[in-house]
CHARMM internal coordinates of N, CA and C (Angstrom, degrees):
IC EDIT
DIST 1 N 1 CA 1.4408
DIST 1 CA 1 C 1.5132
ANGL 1 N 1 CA 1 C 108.16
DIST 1 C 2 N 1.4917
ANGL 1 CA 1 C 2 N 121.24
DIHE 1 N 1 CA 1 C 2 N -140.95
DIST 2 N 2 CA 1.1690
ANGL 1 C 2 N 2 CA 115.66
DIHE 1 CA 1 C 2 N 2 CA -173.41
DIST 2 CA 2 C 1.3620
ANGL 2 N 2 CA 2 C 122.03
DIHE 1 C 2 N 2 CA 2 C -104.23
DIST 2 C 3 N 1.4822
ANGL 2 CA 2 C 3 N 128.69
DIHE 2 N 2 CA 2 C 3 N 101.85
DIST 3 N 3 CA 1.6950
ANGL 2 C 3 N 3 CA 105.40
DIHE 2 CA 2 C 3 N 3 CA -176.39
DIST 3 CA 3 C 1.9573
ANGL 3 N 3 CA 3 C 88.55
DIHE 2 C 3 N 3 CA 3 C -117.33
DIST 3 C 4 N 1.2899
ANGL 3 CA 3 C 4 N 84.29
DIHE 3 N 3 CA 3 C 4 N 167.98
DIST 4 N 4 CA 1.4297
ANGL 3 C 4 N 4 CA 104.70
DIHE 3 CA 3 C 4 N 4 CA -156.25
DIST 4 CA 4 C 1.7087
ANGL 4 N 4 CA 4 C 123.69
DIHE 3 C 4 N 4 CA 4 C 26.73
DIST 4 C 5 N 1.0269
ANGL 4 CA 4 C 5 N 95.92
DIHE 4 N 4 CA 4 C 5 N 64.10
DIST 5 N 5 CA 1.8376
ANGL 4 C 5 N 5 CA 107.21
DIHE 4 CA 4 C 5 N 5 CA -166.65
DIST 5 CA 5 C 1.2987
ANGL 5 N 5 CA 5 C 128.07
DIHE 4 C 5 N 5 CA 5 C 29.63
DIST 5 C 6 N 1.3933
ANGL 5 CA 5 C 6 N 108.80
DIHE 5 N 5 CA 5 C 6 N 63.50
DIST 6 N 6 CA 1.1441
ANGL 5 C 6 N 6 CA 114.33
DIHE 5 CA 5 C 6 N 6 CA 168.69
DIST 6 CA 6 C 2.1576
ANGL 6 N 6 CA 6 C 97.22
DIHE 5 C 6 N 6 CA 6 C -161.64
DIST 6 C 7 N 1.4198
ANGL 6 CA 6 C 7 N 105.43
DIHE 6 N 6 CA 6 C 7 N 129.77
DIST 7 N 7 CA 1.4062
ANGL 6 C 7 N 7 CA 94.83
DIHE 6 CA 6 C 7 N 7 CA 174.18
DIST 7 CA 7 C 1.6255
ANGL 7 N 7 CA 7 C 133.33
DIHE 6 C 7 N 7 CA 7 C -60.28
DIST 7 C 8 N 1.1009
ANGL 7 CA 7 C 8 N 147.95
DIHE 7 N 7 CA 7 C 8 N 128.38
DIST 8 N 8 CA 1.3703
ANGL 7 C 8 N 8 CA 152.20
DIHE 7 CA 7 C 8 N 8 CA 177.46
DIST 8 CA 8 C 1.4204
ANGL 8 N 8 CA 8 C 133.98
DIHE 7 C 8 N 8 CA 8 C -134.43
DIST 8 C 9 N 1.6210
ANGL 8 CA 8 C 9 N 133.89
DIHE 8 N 8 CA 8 C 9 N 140.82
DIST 9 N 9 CA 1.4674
ANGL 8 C 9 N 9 CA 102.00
DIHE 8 CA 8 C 9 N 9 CA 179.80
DIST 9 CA 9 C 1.4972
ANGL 9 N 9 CA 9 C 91.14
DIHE 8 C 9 N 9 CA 9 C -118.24
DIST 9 C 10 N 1.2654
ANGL 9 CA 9 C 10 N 129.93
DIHE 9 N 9 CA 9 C 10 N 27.12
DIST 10 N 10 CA 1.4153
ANGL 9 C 10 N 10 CA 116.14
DIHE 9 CA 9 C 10 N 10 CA 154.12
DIST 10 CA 10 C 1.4121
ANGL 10 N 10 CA 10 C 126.39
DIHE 9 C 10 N 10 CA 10 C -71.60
DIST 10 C 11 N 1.4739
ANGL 10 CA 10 C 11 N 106.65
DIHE 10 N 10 CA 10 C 11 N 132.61
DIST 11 N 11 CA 1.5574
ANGL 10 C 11 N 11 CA 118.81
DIHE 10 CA 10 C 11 N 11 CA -144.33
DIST 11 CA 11 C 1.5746
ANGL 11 N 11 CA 11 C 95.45
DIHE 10 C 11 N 11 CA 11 C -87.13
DIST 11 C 12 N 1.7743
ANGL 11 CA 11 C 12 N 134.21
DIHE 11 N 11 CA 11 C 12 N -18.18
DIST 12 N 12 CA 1.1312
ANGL 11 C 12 N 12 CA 129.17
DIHE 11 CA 11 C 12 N 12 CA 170.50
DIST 12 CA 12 C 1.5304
ANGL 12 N 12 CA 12 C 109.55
DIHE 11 C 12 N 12 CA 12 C -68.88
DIST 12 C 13 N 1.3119
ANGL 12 CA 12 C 13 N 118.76
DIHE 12 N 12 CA 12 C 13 N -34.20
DIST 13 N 13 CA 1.7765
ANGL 12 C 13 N 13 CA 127.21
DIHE 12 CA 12 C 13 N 13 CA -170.46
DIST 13 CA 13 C 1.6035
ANGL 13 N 13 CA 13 C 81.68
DIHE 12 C 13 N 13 CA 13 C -59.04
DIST 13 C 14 N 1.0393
ANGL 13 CA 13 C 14 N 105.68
DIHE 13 N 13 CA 13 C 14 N -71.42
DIST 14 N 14 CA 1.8137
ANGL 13 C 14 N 14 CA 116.13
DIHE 13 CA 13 C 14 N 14 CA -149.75
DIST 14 CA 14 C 1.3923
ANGL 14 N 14 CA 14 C 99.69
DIHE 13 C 14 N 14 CA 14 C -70.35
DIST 14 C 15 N 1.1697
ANGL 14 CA 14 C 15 N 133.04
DIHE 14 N 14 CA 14 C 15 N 9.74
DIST 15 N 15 CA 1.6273
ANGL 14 C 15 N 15 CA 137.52
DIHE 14 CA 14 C 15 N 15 CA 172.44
DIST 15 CA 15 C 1.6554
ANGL 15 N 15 CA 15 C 100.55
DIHE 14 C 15 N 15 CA 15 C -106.15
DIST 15 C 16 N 1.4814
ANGL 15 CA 15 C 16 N 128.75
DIHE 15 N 15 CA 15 C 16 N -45.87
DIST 16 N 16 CA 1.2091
ANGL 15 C 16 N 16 CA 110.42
DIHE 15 CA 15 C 16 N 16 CA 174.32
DIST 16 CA 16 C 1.4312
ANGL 16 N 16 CA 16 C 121.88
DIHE 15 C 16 N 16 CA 16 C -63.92
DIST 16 C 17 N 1.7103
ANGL 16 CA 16 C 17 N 108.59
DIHE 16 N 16 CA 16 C 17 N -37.67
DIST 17 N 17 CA 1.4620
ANGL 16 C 17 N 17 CA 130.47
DIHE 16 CA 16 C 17 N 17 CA -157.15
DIST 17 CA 17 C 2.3056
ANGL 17 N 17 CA 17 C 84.06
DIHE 16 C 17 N 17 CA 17 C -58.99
DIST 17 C 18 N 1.5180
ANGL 17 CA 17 C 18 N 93.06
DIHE 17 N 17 CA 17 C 18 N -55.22
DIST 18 N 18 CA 1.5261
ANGL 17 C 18 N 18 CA 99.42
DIHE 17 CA 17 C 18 N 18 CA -168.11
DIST 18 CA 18 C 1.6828
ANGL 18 N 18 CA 18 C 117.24
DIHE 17 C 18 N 18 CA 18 C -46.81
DIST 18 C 19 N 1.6614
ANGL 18 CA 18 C 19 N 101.59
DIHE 18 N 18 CA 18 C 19 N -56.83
DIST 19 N 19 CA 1.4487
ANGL 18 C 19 N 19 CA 100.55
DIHE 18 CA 18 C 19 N 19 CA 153.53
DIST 19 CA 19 C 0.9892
ANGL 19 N 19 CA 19 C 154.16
DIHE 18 C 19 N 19 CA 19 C -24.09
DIST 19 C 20 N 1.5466
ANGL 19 CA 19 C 20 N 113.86
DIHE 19 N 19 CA 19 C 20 N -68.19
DIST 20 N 20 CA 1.1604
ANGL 19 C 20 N 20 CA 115.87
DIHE 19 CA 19 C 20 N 20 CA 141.31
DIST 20 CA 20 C 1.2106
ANGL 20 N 20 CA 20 C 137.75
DIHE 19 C 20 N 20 CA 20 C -27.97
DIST 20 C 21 N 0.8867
ANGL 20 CA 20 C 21 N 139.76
DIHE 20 N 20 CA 20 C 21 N -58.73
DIST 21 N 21 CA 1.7129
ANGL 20 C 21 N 21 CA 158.23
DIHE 20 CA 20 C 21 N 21 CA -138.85
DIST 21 CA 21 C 2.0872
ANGL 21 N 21 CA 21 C 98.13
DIHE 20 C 21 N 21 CA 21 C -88.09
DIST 21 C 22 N 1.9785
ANGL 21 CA 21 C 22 N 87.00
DIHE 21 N 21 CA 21 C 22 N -47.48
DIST 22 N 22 CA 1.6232
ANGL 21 C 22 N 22 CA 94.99
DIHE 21 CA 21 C 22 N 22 CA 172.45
DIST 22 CA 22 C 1.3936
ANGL 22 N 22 CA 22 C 102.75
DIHE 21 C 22 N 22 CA 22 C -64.53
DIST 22 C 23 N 0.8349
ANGL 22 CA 22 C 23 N 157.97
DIHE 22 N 22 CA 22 C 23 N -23.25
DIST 23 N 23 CA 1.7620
ANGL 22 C 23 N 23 CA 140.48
DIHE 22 CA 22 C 23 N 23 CA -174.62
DIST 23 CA 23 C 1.0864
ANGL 23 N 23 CA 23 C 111.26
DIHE 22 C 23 N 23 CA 23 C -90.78
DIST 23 C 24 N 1.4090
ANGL 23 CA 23 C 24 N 116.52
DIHE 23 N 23 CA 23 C 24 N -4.11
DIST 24 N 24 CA 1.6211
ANGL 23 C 24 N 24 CA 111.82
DIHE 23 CA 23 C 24 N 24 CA 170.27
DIST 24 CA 24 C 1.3106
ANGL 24 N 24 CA 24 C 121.06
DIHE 23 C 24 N 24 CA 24 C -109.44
DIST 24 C 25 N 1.4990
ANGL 24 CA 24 C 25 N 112.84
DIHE 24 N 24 CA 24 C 25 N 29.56
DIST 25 N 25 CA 1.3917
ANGL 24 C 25 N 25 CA 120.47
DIHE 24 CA 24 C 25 N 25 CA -162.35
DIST 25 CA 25 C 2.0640
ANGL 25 N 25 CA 25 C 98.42
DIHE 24 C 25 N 25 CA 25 C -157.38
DIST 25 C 26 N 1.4694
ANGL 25 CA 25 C 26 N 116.95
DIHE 25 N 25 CA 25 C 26 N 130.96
DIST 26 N 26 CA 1.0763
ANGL 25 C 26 N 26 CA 145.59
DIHE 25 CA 25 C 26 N 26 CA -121.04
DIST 26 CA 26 C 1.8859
ANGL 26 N 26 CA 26 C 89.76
DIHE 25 C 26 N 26 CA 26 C -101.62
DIST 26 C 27 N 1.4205
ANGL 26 CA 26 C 27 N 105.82
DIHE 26 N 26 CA 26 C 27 N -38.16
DIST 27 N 27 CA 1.4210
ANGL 26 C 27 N 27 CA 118.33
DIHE 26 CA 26 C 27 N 27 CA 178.92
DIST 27 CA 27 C 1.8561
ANGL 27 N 27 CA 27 C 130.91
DIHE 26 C 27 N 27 CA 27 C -125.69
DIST 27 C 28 N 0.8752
ANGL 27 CA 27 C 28 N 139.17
DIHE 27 N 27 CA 27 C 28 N 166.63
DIST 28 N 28 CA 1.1305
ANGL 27 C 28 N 28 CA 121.92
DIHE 27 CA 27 C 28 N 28 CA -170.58
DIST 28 CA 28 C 1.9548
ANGL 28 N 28 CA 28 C 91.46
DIHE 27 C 28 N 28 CA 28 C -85.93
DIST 28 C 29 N 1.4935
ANGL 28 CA 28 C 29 N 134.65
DIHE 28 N 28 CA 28 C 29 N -57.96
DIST 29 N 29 CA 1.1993
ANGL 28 C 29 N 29 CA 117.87
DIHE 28 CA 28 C 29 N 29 CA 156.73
DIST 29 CA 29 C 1.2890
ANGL 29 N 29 CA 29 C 150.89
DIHE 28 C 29 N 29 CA 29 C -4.20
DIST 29 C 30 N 1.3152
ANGL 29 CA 29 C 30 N 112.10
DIHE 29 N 29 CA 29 C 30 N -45.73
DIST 30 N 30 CA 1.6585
ANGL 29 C 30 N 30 CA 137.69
DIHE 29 CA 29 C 30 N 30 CA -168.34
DIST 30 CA 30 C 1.8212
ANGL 30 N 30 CA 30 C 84.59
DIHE 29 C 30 N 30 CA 30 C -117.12
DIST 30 C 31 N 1.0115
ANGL 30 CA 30 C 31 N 135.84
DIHE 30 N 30 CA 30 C 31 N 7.23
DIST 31 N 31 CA 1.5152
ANGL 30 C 31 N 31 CA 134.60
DIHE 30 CA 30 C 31 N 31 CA 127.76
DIST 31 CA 31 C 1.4124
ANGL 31 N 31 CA 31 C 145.78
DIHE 30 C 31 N 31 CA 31 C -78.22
DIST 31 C 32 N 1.4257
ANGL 31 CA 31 C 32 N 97.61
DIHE 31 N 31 CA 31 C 32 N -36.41
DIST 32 N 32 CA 1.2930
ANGL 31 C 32 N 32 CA 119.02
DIHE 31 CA 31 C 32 N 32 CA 173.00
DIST 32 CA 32 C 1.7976
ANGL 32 N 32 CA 32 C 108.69
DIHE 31 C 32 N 32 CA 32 C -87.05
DIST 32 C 33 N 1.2314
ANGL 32 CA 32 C 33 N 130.96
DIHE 32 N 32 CA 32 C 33 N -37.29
DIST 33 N 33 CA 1.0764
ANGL 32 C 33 N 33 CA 118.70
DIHE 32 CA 32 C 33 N 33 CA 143.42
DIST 33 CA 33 C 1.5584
ANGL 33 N 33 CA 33 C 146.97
DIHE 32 C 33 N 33 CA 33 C -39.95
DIST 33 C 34 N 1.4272
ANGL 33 CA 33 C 34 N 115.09
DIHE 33 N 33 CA 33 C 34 N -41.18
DIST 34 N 34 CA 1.1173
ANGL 33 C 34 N 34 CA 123.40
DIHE 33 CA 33 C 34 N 34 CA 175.70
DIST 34 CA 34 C 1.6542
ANGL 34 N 34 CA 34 C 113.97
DIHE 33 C 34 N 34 CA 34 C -78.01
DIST 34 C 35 N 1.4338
ANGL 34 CA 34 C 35 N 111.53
DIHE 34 N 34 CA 34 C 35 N -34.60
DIST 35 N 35 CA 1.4191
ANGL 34 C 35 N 35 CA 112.65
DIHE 34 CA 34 C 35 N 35 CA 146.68
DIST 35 CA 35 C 1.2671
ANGL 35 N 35 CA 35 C 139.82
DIHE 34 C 35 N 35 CA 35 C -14.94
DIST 35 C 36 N 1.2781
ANGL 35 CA 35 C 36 N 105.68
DIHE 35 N 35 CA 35 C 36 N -57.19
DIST 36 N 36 CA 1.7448
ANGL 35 C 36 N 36 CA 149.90
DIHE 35 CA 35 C 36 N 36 CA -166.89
DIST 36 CA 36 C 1.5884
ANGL 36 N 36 CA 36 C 89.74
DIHE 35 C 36 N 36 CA 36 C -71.95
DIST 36 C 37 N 1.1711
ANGL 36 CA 36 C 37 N 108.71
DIHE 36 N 36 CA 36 C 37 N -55.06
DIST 37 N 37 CA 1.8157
ANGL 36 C 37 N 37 CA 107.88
DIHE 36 CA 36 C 37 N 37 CA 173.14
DIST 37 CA 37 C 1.6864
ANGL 37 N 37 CA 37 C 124.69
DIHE 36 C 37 N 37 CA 37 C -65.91
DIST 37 C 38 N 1.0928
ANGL 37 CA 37 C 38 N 101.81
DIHE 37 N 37 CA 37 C 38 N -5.25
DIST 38 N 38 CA 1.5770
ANGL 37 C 38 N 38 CA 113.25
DIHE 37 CA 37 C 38 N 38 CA -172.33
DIST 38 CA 38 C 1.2199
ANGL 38 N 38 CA 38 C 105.41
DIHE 37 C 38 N 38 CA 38 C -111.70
DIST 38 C 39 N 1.2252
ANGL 38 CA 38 C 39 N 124.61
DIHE 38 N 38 CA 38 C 39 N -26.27
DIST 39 N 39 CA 1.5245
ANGL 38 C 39 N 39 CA 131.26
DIHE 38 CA 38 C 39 N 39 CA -178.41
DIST 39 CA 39 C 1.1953
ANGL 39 N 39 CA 39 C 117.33
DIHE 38 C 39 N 39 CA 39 C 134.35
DIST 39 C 40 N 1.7520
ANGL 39 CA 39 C 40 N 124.97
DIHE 39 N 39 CA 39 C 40 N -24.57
DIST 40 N 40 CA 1.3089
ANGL 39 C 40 N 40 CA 96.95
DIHE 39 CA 39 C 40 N 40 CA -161.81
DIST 40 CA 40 C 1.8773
ANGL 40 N 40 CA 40 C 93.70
DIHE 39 C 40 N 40 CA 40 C -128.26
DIST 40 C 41 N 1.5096
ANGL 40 CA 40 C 41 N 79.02
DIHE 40 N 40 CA 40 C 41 N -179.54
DIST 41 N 41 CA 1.5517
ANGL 40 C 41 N 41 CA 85.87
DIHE 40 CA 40 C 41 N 41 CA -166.80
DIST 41 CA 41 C 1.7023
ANGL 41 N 41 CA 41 C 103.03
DIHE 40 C 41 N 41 CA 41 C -117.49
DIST 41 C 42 N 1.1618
ANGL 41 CA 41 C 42 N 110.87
DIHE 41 N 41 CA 41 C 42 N 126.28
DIST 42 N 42 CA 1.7091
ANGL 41 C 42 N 42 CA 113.64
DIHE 41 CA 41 C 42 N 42 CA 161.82
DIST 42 CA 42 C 1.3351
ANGL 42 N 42 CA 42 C 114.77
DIHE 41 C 42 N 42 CA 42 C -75.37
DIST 42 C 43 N 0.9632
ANGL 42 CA 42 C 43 N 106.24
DIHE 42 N 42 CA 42 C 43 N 177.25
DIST 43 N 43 CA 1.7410
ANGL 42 C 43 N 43 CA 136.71
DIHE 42 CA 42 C 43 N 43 CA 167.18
DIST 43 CA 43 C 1.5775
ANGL 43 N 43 CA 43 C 117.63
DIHE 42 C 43 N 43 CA 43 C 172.09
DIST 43 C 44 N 1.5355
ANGL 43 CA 43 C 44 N 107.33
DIHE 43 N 43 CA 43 C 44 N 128.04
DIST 44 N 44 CA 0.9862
ANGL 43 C 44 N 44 CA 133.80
DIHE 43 CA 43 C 44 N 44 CA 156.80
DIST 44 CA 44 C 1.7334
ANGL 44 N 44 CA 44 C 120.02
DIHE 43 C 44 N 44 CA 44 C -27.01
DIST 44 C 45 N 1.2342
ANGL 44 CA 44 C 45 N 124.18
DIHE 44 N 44 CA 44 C 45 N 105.09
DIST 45 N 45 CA 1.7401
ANGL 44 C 45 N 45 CA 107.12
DIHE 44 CA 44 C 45 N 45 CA 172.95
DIST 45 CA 45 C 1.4395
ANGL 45 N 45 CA 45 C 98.23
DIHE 44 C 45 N 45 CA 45 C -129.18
DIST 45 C 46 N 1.5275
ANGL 45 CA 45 C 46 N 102.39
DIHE 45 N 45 CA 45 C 46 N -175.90
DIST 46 N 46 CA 1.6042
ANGL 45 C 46 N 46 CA 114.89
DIHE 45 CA 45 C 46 N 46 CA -179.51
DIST 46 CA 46 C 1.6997
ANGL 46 N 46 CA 46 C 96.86
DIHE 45 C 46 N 46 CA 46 C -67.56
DIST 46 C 47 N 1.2207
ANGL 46 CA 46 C 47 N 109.53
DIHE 46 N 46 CA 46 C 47 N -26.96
DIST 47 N 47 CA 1.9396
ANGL 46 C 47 N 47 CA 103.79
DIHE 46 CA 46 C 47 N 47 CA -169.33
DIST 47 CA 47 C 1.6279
ANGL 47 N 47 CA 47 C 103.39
DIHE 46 C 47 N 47 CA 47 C -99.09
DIST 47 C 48 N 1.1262
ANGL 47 CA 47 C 48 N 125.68
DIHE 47 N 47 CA 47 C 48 N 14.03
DIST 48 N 48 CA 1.4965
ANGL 47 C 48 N 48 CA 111.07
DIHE 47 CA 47 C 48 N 48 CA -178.63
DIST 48 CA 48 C 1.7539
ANGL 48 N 48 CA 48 C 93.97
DIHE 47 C 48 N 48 CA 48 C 144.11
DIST 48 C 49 N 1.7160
ANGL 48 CA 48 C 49 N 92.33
DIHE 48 N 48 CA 48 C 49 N -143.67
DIST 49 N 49 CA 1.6907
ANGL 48 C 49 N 49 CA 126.14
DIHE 48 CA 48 C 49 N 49 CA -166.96
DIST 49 CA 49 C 1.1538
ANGL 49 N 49 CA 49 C 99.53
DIHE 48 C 49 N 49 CA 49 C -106.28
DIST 49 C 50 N 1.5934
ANGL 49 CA 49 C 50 N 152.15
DIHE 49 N 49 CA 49 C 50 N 108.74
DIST 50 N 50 CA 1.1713
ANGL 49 C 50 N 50 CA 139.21
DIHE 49 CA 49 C 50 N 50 CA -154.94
DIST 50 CA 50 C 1.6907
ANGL 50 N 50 CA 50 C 91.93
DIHE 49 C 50 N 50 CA 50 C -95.63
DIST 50 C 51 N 0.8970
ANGL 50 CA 50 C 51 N 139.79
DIHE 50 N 50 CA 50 C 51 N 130.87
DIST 51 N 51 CA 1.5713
ANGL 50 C 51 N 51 CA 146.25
DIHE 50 CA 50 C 51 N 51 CA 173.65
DIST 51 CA 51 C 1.5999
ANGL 51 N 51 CA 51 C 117.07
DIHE 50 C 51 N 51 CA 51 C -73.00
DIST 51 C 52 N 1.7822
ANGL 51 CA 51 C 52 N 140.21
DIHE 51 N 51 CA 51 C 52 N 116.54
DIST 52 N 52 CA 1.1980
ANGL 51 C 52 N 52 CA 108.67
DIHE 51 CA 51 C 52 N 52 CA -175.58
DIST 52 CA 52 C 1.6690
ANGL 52 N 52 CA 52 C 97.51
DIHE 51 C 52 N 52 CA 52 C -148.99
DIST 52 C 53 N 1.1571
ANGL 52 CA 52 C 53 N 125.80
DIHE 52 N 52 CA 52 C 53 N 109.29
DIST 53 N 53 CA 1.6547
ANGL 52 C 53 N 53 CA 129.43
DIHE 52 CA 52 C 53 N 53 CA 150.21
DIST 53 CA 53 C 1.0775
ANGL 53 N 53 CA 53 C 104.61
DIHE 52 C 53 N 53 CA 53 C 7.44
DIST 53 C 54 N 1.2008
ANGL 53 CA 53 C 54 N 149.37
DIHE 53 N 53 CA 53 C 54 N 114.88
DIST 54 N 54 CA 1.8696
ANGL 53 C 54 N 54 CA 135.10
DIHE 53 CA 53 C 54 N 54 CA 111.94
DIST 54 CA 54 C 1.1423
ANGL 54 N 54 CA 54 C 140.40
DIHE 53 C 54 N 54 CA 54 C -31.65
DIST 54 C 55 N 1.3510
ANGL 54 CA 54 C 55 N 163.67
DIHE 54 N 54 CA 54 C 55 N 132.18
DIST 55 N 55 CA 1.1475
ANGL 54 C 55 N 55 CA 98.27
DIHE 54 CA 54 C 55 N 55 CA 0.68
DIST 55 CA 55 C 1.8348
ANGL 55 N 55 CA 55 C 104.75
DIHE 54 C 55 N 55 CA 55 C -114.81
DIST 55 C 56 N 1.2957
ANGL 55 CA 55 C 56 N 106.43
DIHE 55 N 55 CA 55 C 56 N 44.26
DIST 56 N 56 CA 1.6852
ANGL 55 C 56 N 56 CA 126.33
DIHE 55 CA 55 C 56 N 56 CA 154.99
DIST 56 CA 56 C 1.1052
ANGL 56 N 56 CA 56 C 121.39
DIHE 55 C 56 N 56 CA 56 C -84.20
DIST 56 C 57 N 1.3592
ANGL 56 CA 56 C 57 N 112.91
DIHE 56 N 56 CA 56 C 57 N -29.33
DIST 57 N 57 CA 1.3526
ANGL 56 C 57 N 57 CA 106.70
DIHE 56 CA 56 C 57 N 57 CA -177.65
DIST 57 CA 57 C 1.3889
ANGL 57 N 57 CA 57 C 113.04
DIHE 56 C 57 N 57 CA 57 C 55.22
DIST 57 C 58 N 1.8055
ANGL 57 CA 57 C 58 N 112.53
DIHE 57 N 57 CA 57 C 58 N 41.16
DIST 58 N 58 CA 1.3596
ANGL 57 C 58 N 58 CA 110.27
DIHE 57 CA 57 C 58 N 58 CA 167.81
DIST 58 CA 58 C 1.3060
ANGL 58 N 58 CA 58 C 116.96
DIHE 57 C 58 N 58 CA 58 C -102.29
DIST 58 C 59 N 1.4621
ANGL 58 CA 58 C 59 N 127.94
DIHE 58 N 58 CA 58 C 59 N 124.97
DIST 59 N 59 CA 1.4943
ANGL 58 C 59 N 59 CA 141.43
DIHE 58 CA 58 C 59 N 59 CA -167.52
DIST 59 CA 59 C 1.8069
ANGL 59 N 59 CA 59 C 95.19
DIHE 58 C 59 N 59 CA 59 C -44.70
DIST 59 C 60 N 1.3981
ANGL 59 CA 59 C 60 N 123.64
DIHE 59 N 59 CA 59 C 60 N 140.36
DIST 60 N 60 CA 1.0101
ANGL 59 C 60 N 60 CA 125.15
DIHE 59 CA 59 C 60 N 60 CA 155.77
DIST 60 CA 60 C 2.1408
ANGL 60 N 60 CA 60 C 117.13
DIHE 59 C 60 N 60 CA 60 C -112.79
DIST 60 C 61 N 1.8102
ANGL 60 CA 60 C 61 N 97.54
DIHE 60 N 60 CA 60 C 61 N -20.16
DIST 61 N 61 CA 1.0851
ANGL 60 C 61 N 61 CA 86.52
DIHE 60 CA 60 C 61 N 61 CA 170.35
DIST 61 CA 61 C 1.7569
ANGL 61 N 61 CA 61 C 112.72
DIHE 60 C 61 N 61 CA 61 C 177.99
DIST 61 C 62 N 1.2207
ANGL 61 CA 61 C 62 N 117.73
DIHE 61 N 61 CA 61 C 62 N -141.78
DIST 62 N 62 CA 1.5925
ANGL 61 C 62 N 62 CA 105.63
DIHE 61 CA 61 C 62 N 62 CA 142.66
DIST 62 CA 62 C 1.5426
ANGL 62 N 62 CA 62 C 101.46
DIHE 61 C 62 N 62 CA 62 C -170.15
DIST 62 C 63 N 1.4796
ANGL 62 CA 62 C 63 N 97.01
DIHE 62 N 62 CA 62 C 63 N 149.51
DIST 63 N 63 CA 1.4763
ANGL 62 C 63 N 63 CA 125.08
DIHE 62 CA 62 C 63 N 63 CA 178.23
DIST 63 CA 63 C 1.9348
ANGL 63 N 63 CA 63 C 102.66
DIHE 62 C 63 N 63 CA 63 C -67.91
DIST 63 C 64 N 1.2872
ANGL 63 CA 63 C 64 N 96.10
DIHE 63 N 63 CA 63 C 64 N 129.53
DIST 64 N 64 CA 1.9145
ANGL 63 C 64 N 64 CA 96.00
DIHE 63 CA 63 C 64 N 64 CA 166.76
DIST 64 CA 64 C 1.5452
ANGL 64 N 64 CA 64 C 118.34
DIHE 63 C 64 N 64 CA 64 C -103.68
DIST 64 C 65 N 1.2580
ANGL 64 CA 64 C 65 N 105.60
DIHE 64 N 64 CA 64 C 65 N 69.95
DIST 65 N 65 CA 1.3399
ANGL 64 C 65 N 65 CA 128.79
DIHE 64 CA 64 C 65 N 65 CA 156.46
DIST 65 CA 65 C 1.5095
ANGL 65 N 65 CA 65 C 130.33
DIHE 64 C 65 N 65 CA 65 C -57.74
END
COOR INIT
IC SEED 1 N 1 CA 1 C
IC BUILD
């Protein structure tokens, strides 16, 4: 989707873009929400941040958190 305003499905872009975005935000929630506005959707797994497209909800990857 789009990280730093421009669309991409490279999973390093959308890993910094995600990063980022978490340090400016107070909870992991009110991260994963603002996400939700950008396109993509988190979730929590046993291996990390699962990474997923909107509104396909197609996996692009996961964060190792």
């Amino acid at each position: 989707m789009f990280a730093e305003g421009r669309m991409t499905d490279d999973m390093t872009e959308i890993e910094d873009f995600l990063l980022s975005e978490r340090q400016k935000v107070l909870s992991e929630a009110e991260w994963r929400f603002r996400m939700r506005g950008y396109g993509y959707n988190l979730r929590r797994t046993d291996n990390g941040v699962e990474v997923a497209r909107l509104p396909q909800n197609r996996v692009l990857g996961t964060l190792n958190l």
